[in-house]
C-alpha positions as CSV (number, residue, x, y, z in Angstrom):
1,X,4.3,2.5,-7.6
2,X,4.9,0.0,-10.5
3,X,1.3,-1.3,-10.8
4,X,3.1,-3.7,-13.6
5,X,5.3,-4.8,-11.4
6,X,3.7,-5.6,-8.3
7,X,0.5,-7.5,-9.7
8,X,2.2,-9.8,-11.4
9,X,3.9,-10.8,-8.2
10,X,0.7,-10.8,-6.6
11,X,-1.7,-13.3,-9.7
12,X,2.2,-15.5,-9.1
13,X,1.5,-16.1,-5.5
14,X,-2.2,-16.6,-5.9
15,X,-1.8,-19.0,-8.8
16,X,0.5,-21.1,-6.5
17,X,-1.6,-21.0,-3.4
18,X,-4.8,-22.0,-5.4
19,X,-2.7,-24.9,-6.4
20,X,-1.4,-25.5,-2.8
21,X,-4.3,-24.1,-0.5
22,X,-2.9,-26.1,2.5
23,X,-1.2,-24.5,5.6
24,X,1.9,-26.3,5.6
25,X,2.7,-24.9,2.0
26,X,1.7,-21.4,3.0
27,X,3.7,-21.6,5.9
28,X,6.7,-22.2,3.7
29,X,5.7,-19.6,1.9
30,X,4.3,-16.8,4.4
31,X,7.8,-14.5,3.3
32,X,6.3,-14.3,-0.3
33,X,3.0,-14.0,1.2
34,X,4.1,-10.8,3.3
35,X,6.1,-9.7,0.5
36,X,3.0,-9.7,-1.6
37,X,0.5,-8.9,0.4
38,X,2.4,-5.2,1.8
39,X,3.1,-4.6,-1.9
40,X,-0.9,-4.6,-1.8
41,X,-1.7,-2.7,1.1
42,X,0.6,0.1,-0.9
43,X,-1.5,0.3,-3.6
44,X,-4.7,0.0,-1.4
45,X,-3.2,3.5,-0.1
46,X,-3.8,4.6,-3.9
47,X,-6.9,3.6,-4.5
48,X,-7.7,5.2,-1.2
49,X,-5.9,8.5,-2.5
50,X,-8.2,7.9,-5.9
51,X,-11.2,7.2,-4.0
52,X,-11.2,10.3,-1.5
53,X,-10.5,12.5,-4.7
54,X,-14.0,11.3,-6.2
55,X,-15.9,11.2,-3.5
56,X,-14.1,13.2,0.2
57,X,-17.1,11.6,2.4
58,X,-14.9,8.7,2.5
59,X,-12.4,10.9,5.2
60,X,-9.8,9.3,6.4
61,X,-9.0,5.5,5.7
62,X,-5.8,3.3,6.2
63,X,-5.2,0.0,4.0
64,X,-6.1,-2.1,7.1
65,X,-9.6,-1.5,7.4
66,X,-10.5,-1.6,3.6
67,X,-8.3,-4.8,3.1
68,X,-9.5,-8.5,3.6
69,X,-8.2,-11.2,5.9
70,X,-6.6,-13.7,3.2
71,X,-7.8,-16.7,6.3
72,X,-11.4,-18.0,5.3
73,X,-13.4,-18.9,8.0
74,X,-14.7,-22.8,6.9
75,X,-16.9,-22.8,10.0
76,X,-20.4,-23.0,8.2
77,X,-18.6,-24.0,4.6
78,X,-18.4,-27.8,3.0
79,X,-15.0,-26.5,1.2
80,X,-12.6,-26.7,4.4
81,X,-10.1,-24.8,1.9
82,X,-8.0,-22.0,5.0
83,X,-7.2,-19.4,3.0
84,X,-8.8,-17.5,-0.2
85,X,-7.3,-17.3,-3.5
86,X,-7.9,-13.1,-4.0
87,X,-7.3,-10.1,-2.6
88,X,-10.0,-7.7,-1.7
89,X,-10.5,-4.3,-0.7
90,X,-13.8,-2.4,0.2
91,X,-13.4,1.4,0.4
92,X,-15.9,3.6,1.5
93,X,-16.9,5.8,4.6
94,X,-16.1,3.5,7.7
95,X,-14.1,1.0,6.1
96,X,-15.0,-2.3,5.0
97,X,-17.6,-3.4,7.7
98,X,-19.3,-0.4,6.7
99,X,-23.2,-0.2,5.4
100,X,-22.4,2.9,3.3
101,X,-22.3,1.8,-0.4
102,X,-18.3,2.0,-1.7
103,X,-16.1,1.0,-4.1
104,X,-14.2,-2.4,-4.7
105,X,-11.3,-4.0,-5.8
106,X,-11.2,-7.9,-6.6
107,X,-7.8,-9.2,-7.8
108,X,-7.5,-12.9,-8.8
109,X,-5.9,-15.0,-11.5
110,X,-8.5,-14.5,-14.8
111,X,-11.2,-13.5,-12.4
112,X,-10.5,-10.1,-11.0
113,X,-12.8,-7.1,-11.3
114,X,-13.1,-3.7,-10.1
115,X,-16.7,-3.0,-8.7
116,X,-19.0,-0.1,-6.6
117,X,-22.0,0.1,-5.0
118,X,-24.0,-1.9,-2.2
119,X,-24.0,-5.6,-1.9
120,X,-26.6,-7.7,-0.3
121,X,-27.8,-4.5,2.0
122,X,-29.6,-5.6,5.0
123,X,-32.9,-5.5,5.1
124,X,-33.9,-1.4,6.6
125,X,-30.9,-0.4,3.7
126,X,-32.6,-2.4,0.8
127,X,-36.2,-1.1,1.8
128,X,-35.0,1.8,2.1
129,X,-33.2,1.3,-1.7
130,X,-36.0,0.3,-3.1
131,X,-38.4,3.0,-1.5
132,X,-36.6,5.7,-3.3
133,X,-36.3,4.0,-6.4
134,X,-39.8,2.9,-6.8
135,X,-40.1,6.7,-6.2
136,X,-37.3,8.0,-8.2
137,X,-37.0,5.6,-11.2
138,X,-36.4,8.1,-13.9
139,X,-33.2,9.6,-11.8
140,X,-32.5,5.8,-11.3
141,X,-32.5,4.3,-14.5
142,X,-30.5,7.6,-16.0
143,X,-27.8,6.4,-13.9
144,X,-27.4,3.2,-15.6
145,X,-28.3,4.2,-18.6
146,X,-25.9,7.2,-18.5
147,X,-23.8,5.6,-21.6
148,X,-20.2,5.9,-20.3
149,X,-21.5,4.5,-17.3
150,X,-23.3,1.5,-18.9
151,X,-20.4,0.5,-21.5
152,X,-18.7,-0.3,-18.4
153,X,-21.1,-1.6,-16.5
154,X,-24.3,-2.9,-18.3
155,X,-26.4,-4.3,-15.5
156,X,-26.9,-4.7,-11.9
157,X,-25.0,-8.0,-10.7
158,X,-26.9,-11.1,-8.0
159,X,-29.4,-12.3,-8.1
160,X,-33.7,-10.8,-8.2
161,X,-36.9,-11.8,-6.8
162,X,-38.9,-13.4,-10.0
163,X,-42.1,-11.1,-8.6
164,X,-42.5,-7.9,-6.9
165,X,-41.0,-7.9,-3.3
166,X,-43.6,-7.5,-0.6
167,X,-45.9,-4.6,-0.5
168,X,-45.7,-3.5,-4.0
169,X,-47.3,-3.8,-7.3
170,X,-46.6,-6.8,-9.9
171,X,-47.4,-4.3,-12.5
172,X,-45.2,-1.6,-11.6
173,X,-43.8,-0.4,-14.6
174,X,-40.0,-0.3,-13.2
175,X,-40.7,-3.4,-11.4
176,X,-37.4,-4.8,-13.0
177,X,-35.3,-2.4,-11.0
178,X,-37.0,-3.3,-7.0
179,X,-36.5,-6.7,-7.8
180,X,-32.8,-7.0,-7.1
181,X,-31.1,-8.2,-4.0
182,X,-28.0,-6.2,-4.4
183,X,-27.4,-2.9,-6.1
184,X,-23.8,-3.3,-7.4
185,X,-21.9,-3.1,-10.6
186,X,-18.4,-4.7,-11.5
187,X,-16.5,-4.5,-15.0
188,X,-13.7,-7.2,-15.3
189,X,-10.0,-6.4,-15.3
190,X,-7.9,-8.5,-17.3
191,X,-4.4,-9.7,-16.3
192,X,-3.0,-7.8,-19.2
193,X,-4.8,-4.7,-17.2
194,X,-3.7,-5.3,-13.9
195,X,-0.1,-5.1,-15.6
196,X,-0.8,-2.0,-17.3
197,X,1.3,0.9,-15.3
198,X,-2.3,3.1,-16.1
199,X,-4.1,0.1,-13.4
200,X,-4.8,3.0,-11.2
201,X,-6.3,5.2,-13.9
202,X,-8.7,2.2,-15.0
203,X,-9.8,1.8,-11.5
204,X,-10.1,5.7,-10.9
205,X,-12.2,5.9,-14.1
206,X,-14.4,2.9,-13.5
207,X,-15.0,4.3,-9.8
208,X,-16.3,8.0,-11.4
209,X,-18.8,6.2,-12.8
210,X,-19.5,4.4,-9.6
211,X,-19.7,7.7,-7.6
212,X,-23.2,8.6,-9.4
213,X,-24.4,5.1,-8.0
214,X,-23.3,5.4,-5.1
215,X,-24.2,8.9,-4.0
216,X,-28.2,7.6,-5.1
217,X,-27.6,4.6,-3.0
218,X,-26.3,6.2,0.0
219,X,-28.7,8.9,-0.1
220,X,-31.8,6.6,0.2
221,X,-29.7,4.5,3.3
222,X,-28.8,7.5,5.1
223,X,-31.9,7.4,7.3
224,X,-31.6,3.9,8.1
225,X,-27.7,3.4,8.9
């Protein structure tokens, strides 16, 4: 597939929807959307290809349930906006409801960004993260210090607690790395990037990284999921 043909298509729509984020434009519009959104689901099928290749505990995946509903739900949300302005997709063993730490792909006009690891883990997965790291912190902090890994990604994204989470020590000397709420990484991807006919190289390369991360992450979950 011509990455550097099909994203363009895809920032296009998005652009225009961001301007128009009604449903009565993207009803007039829901061709271009389906156009789009199957080129997507296409190259999903890649990165799926790319991300089995890294890491085969992934086992069998379809586009569908790694991909995001593009309908937001404005139930509980003071923006009553109906659909997003990105496409997502979440790959990693079970799909995208899955608790198993993965491997993502944001795209968005000037804000899109490939990413890995766990997100906001529930609460038994991010004890059960933090457990291993408060006993494992060398192994940890190798990983992202590991410098091809950090030029890409030079610190943990979300938010931390400002002191020790419950039940340890304030003077831990790795305190810094129990403190975080999520343990994920994401590099940016420029527009020129996602243009590039070498996208899917980028990604694959950005997602060996990730594959370290991940496999500490989902070893300390794998009692607990």
């Amino acid at each position: 597939m011509e990455s550097k043909i099909l994203i363009p298509k895809i920032l296009d729509f998005l652009t225009s929807l961001e301007k128009n984020n009604n449903r009565d434009w993207f009803e007039k519009n829901k061709k271009q959307y389906l156009e789009v959104k199957n080129g997507f689901d296409e190259f999903v099928n890649l990165l799926i290809q790319a991300a089995k290749s890294l890491d085969p505990e992934i086992g069998y995946l379809e586009p569908k349930n790694c991909t995001f509903r593009i309908y937001r739900d404005v139930r509980f949300s003071k923006d009553k906006s109906p659909f997003k302005t990105n496409f997502g997709a979440y790959i990693s063993r079970g799909g995208k409801n899955s608790d198993w730490a993965g491997y993502y792909l944001h795209i968005e006009p000037n804000g899109s960004f490939v990413a890995g690891g766990k997100y906001m883990p529930q609460g038994p997965a991010l004890k059960a993260i933090r457990e291993t790291i408060f006993y494992e912190p060398e192994v940890f902090r190798s990983i992202l210090n590991k410098p091809s890994f950090k030029k890409r990604f030079p610190e943990i994204m979300g938010e931390r607690l400002k002191t020790a989470p419950q039940g340890y020590p304030k003077d831990h000397p790795d305190l810094d790395l129990i403190q975080y709420k999520s343990y994920a990484v994401s590099q940016p991807l420029s527009n020129e990037t996602l243009s590039s006919p070498d996208l899917l190289a980028e990604i694959s390369y950005g997602w060996k990284e990730i594959k370290v991360l991940n496999d500490f992450l989902n070893k300390a979950m794998e009692h607990v999921i």
